[in-house]
NUFI-231186 format. One record per atom (N, C-alpha, C): x, y, z. Coordinates in steps of 0.05 Angstrom, whole numbers, plus 5000, padded with zeros to 4 digits. Each point is the difference from the previous one (the first is absolute). Example, Ala and Ser with C-alpha at 12.3 -4.5 7.8 and 13.67 -1.06 7.14 Angstrom:
<nodes>
526448865156498250245000501850245000499350214986501650245001498550225014
</nodes>
This chain:
<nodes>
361172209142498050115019498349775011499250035020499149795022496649984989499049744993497649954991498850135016500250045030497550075010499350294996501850134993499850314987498650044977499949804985498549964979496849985003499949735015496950045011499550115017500650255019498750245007499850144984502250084966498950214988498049894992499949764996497650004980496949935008500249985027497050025015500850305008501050215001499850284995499550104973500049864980499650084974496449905002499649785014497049874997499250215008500250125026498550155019500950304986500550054982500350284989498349904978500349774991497050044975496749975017500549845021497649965016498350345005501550205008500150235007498750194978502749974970499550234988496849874980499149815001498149914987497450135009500450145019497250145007500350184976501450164989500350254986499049824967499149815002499349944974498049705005496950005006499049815024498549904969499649675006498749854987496950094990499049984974497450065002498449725005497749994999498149834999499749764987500650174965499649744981502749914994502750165014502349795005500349825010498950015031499649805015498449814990497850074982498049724990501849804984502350184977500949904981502149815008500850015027502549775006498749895024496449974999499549855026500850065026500450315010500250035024503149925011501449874979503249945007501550245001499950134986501850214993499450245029497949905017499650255022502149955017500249755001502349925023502650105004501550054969502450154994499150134996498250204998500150304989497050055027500350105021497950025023499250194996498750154985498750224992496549954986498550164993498450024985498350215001498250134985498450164997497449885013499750175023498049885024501049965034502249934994502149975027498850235019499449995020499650295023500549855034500950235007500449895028500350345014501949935029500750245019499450214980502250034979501350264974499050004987497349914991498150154976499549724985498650094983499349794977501649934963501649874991501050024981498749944972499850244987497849954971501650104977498449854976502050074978500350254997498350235011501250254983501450185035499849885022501950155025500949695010501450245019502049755016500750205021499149885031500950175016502950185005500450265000502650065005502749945020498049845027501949905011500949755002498749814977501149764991502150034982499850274985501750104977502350025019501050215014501650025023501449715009497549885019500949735007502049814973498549884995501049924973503150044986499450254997502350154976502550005022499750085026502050045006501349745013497749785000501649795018501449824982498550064969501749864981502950154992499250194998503550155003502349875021497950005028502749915016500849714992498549755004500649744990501350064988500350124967501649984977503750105014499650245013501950085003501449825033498749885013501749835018501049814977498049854989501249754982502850054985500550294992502550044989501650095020499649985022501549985018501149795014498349815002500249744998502549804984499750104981501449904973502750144995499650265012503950125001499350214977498050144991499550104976499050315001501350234997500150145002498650215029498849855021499050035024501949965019500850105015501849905022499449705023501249824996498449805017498750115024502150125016498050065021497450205008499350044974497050055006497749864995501049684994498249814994497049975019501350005019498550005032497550104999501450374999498750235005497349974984501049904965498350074982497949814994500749695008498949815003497349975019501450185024497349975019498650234995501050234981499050195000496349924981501849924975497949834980498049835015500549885018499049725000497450135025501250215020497350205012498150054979501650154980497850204986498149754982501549754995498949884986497349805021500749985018497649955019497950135004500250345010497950134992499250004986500649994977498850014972498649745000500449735006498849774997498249895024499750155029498250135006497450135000500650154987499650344994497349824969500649774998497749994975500049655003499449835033500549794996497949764980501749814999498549824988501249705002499649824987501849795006501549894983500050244967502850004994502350205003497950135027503050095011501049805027499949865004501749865020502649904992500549884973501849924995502950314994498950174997501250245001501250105024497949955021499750145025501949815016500149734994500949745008503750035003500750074966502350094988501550195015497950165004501550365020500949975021499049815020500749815023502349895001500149844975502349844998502650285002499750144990502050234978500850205034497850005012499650095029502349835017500449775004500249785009502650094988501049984978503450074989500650195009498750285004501650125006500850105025497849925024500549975026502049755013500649804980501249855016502750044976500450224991503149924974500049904985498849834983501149664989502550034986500650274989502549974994501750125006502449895000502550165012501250204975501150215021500950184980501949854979500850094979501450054982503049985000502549854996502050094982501049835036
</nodes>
């Protein structure tokens, strides 16, 4: 299989953890304990608010739940599409850009500026699947 199949699944695997990490957001004294590093890969926290509400330890807006949950679903499931793995390749496209919308609103929807590198990513993933990068299969 052609490396570059590889690294789209696996900046669709980034951008499906980028996504489903809202559904489980950094607290406060996490962020203290690794010096504010750990926000960068994990863009979440308890305090986050934007367009969609405010995110706190004991709620979390419902349509970041939505956003989130479902755009990490799709990433996961283009990526195995990607890879020849139980998805049909050609819905890589569909599901890729499908994720990578919902994952914008969502990063959006509560900006900040560790969401750019997220928002940055979806672009790119945007960018694949309007222009092909890969050729079908077989």
């Amino acid at each position: 299989m052609a490396l570059n199949r590889w690294l789209i699944a696996a900046l669709l695997i980034l951008q499906a953890h980028f996504s489903a990490s809202y559904l489980v957001p950094l607290d406060r004294q996490a962020q203290g304990e690794f010096g504010g590093l750990l926000r960068w890969v994990w863009p979440w926290s308890g305090g986050d608010s934007g367009l969609l509400g405010q995110v706190t330890v004991s709620s979390y807006p419902t349509s970041g739940i939505f956003l989130g949950g479902f755009a990490a679903v799709l990433f996961l499931l283009a990526a195995l599409a990607v890879v020849g793995y139980w998805v049909p390749f050609d819905w890589w496209r569909v599901l890729a850009g499908g994720g990578a919308i919902l994952s914008l609103l969502l990063m959006a929807g509560f900006f900040g500026a560790t969401k750019v590198l997220p928002m940055a990513l979806n672009l790119v993933v945007l960018w694949a699947v309007i222009t092909d990068w890969l050729p079908p299969t077989g």
